[in-house]
PATIVO-700157 format. One record per residue (C-alpha): x, y, z. Coordinates in steps of 0.02 Angstrom, whole numbers, padded with zeros to 5 digits, always signed. Example, Ala and Ser with C-alpha at 12.3 -4.5 7.8 and 13.67 -1.06 7.14 Angstrom:
+00615-00225+00390+00684-00053+00357
# end
This chain:
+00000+00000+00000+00073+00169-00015+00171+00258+00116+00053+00353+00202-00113+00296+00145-00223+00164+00270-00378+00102+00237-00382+00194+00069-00544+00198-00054-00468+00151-00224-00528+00214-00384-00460+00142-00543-00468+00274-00684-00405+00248-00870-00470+00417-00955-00649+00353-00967-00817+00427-00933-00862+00282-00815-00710+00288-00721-00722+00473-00704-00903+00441-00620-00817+00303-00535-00687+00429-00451-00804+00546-00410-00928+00423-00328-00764+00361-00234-00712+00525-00177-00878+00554-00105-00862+00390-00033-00716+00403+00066-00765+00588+00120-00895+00488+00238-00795+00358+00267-00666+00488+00331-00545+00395+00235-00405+00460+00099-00438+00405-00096-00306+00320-00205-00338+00360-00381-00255+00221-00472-00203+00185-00661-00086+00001-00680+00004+00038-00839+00033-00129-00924+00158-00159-01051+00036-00261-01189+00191-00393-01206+00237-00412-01028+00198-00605-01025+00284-00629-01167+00413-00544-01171+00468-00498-00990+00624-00379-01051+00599-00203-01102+00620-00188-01281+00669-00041-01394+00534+00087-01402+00437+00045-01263+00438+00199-01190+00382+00287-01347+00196+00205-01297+00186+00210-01136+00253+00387-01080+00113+00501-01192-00017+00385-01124+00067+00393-00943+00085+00590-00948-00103+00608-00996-00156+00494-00864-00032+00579-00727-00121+00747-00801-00288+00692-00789-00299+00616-00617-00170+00766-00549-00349+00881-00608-00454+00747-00532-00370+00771-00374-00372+00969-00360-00551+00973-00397-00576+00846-00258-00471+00939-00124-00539+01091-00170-00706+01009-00153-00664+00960+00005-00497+01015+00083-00496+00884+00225-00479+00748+00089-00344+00658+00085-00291+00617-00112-00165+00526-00180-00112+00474-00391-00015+00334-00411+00041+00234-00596+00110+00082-00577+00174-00043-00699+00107-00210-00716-00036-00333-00729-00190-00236-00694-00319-00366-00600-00155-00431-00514-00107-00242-00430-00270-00193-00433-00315-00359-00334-00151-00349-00208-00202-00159-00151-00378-00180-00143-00334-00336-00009-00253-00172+00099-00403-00054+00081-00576-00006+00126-00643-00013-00047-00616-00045-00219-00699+00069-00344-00740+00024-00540-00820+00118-00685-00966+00003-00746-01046-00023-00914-01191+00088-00977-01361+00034-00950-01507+00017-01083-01522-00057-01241-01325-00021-01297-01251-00073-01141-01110-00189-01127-01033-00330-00999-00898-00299-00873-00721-00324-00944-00607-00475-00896-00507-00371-00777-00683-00319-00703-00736-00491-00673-00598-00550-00613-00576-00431-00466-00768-00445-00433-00733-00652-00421-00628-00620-00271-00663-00710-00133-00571-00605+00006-00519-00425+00010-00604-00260+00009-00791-00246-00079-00798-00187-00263-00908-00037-00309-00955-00059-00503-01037+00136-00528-01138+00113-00664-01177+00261-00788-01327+00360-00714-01334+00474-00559-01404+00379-00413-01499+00496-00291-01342+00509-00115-01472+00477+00011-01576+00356-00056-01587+00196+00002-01497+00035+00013-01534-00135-00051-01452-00288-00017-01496-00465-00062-01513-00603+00065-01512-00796+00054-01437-00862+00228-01259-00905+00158-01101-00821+00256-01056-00694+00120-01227-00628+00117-01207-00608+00303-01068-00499+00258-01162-00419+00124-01291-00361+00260-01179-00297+00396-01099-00198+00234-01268-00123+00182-01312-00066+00357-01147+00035+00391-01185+00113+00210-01374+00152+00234-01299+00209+00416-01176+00345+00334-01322+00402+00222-01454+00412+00321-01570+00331+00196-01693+00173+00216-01615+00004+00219-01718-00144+00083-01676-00326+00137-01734-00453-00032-01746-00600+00013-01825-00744-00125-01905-00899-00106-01817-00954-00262-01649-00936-00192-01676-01019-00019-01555-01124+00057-01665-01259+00101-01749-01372-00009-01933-01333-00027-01976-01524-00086-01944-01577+00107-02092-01500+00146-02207-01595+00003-02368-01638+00090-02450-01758-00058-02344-01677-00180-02423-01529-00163-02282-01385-00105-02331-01274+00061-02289-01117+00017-02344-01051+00191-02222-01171+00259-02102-01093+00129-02125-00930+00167-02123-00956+00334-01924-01028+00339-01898-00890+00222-01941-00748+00328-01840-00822+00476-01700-00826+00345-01726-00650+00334-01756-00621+00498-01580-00715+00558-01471-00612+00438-01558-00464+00495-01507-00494+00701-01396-00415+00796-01364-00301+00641-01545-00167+00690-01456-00171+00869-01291-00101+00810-01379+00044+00683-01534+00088+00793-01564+00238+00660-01565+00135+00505-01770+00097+00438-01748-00072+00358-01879-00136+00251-01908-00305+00220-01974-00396+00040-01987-00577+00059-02030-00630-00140-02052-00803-00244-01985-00703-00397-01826-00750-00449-01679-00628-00363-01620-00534-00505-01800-00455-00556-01828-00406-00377-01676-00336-00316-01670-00225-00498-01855-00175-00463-01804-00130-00289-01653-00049-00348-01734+00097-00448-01719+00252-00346-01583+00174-00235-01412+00249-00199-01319+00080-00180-01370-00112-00211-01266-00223-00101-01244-00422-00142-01124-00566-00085-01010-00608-00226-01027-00825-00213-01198-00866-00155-01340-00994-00163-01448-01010-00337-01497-01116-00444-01371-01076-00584-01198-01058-00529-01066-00988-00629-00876-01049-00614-00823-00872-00529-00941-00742-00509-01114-00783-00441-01266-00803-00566-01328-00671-00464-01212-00542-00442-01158-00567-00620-01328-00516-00676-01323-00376-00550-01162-00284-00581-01196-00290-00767-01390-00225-00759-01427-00124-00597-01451+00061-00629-01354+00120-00471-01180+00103-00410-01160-00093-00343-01059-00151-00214-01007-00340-00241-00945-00418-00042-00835-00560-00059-00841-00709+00052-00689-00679+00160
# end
C-alpha cells in the first residue's frame, strides 16, 4: 500500500467517462468514510507475458499515455481537495498486470472502486479485468458505478439468502445506509432459499406457507444483531417467490447503492462470479457493491 495511505478507497481510472463517475462516486465515498482516496491507473506493457524484457521503443507508448493519465488524475485530485480540503488524495501509476495490482491493493483497503458499463439497450458486460476482481473471494468490496446518477441519500438494497457472504453483504449495507441516512431494503426470495422446498411436500403438493415461513426467519436471522448495532437505520423487508435478479433490480430503482455477496446460493452457478451478482453488476441502474466471502 502506499506510504502514508491506510484504509484507502481506491478508484481505478483509465481516461474514461465511467471511471471518471467512478472517481467521483469514490471521492464522495471516502469523504464519509473519513478515509483518503487512491486514484489508481496500472500501466501494463501489452507484451509483458511474453516478453518480460523491455524492448526498444517501449517507452515511446507508454510515456504520452502515462503523462495524460498523470495529467488527468493530478486535475481529478485538485477538484476533489478543493471540493473538500480535508480529503486526503493521492495518484499513483504503476506498472504491471492490472487485475493482479489492482487485486493486491484492494486486499489493503476499505474499498475498491470500478467504472461500470452503460445501461439500456446499448449497454455492454464488465471487462475480464472487471470480473476477475469482482470473483474475489477475500479482500475489500468492489463498487461497479454504473452510468446514471443515483440519488446520495436514497436507500440501500441488499440481497439475502442465509449463506455467510450474504451475512457480510448485510452488515456492509447497514454501515452504508448508516452513513447516508437513507432506508435500508432486505430481498430476500423464495427461489434462492437455502433449504430445499420439496422436504416439505405434503401429497406432492408444495406449502408455500411453510415456505415462506423458513424464508422470513432466513430473513429475519441475517437481519439480528445487525438493527441493534444501527438503531437509526429503517430497514424494510421484501420476502418474494420471484426470482432474485427481477426483484432486487425493481427494488433498486431510486436506490443509492445495491449491495450483494459475490458466491452465493442459486440455482445456476457460474464458475467465478455468482449467477446473481453477475446479472447484478452488469444490469442495476445504481452504483453496486459486490462483498466477497472472506
Amino acid at each position: 500500500m502506499a506510504e502514508g495511505l491506510r484504509d484507502p478507497v481506491v478508484a481505478g481510472f483509465d481516461l474514461s467517462d465511467s471511471s471518471r463517475r467512478a472517481a467521483q462516486w469514490a471521492a464522495g465515498e471516502a469523504a464519509r468514510r473519513r478515509r483518503p482516496l487512491l486514484l489508481l491507473h496500472v500501466l501494463s506493457w501489452p507484451f509483458e507475458d511474453f516478453v518480460p524484457i523491455r524492448v526498444p521503443g517501449e517507452e515511446q507508448v507508454t510515456e504520452p499515455l502515462q503523462r495524460a493519465l498523470q495529467r488527468e488524475m493530478e486535475a481529478l485530485r485538485a477538484r476533489f481537495q478543493q471540493a473538500d480540503p480535508d480529503l486526503v488524495v493521492e495518484v499513483r501509476l504503476p506498472m504491471g498486470d492490472p487485475a493482479r495490482s489492482l487485486g493486491e491493493i484492494a486486499a489493503e483497503s476499505e474499498l475498491l472502486v470500478l467504472g461500470g458499463p452503460k445501461v439500456g439497450r446499448d449497454s455492454h458486460p464488465l471487462g475480464a479485468t472487471a470480473v476477475e476482481l469482482l470473483s474475489r473471494r477475500s479482500g475489500a468490496p468492489v463498487v461497479v458505478v454504473r452510468g446514471e446518477d443515483s440519488p446520495p441519500d436514497g436507500p440501500v438494497v441488499v440481497g439475502v439468502d442465509g449463506s455467510g457472504v450474504s451475512r457480510r453483504a448485510v452488515g456492509y449495507a447497514f454501515e452504508a445506509a448508516a452513513q447516508r441516512g437513507g432506508e435500508l431494503v432486505a430481498v430476500h426470495s423464495w427461489s434462492d432459499v437455502p433449504f430445499n422446498p420439496f422436504d416439505v411436500l405434503d401429497e406432492w403438493e408444495l406449502q408455500w406457507g411453510e415456505i415462506r415461513d423458513k424464508s422470513e426467519v432466513v430473513l429475519a436471522e441475517a437481519l439480528a444483531g445487525w438493527q441493534e448495532e444501527f438503531p437509526t437505520v429503517e430497514v424494510r423487508r421484501v420476502v418474494t417467490a420471484a426470482e432474485p435478479v427481477g426483484t432486487l433490480l425493481g427494488e433498486a430503482r431510486g436506490a443509492s447503492l445495491l449491495v450483494v455477496g459475490s458466491h452465493g446460493r442459486g440455482a445456476v452457478r457460474r464458475a467465478l462470479l455468482g449467477s446473481v451478482s453477475h446479472g447484478i453488476v452488469n444490469r442495476a441502474p445504481c452504483p453496486v457493491a459486490v462483498v466477497p466471502a472472506k
